[in-house]
C-alpha positions as CSV (number, residue, x, y, z in Angstrom):
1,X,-13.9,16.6,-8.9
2,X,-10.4,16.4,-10.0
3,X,-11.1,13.2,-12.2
4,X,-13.9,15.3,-13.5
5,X,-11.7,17.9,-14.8
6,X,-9.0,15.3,-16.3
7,X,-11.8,13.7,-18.1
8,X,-12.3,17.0,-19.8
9,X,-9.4,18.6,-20.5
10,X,-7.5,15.9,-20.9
11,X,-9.1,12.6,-22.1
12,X,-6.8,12.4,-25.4
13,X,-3.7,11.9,-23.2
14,X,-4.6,9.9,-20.5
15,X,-6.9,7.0,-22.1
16,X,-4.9,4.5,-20.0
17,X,-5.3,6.6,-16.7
18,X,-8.7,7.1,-17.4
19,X,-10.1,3.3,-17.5
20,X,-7.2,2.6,-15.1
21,X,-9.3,5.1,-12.6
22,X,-12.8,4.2,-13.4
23,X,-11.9,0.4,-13.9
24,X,-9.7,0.2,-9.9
25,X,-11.3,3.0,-8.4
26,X,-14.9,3.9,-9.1
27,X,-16.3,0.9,-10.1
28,X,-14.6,-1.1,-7.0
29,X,-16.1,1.6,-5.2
30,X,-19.4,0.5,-6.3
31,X,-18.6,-3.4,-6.3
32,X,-17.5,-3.0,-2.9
33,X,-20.5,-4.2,0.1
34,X,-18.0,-2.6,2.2
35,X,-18.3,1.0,0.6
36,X,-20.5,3.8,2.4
37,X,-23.5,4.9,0.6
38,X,-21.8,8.3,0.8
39,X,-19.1,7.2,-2.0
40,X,-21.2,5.5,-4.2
41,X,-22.8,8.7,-4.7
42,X,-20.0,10.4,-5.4
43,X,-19.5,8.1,-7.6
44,X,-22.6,7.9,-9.1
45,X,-22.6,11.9,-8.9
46,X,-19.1,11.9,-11.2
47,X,-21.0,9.5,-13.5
48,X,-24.1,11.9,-13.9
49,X,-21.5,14.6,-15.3
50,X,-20.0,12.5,-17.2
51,X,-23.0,11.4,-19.0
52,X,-24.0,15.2,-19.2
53,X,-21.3,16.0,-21.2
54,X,-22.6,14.3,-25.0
55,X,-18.9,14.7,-26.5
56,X,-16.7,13.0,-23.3
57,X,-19.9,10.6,-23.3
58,X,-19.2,9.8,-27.4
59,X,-15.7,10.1,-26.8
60,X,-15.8,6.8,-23.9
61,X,-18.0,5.1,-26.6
62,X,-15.9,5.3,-29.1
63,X,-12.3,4.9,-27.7
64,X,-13.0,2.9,-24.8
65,X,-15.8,0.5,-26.2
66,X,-15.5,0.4,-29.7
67,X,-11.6,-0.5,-29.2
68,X,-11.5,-4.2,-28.5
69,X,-8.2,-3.9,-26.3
70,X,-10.1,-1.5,-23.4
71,X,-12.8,-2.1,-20.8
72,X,-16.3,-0.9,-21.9
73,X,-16.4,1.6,-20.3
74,X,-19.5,3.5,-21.8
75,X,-22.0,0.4,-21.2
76,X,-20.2,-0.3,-17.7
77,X,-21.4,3.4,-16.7
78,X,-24.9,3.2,-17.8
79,X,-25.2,-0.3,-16.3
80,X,-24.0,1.0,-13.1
81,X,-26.6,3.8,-13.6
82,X,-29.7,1.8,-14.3
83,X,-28.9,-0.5,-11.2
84,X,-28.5,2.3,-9.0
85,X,-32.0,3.9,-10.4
86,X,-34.1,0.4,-9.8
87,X,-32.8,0.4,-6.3
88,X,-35.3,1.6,-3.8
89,X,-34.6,3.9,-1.1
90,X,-32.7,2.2,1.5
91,X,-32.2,-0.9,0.1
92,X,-28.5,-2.4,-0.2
93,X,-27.5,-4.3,-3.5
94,X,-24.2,-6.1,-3.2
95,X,-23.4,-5.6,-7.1
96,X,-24.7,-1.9,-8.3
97,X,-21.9,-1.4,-10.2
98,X,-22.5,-4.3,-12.8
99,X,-20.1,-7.3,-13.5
100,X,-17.1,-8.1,-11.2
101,X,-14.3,-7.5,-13.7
């Protein structure tokens, strides 16, 4: 919950640390075959808040995948959210998090 509360309180200073931590961190957590099903939906959970949250949610858009130097993040998220909603229940996907970058 701690990323949680840097995304919103601080997301203007830490644009860097931010993809740094979803790009080496959360989506490698849901890259990862070896991860438990446990973190992916924490992960999955953090992204759910995020996506609650219509100005952070703008905010990623905009300085993450409108800015041709950063990761995109914003489509990376809702990729890794559709996957995870087309999976059925108990079923392993290798990938859920969408492209191996």
């Amino acid at each position: 919950r701690l990323f949680r509360a840097l995304l919103v309180h601080y997301r203007s200073l830490l644009k860097v640390e931010i993809e740094a931590m979803l790009t080496n961190v959360f989506f490698v957590i849901l890259h990862s075959p070896n991860s438990r099903v446990s973190h992916k939906t924490l992960v999955v959970s953090v992204f759910g808040e995020i996506c609650a949250d219509e100005l952070a949610l703008a905010e990623i858009f905009l300085n993450y995948d409108c800015d041709t130097s950063a990761v995109d993040l914003f489509g990376r998220i809702v990729d890794a959210l559709a996957k995870m909603g087309k999976l059925q229940p108990g079923a392993e996907q290798a990938d859920p998090g969408g492209g191996g970058e």
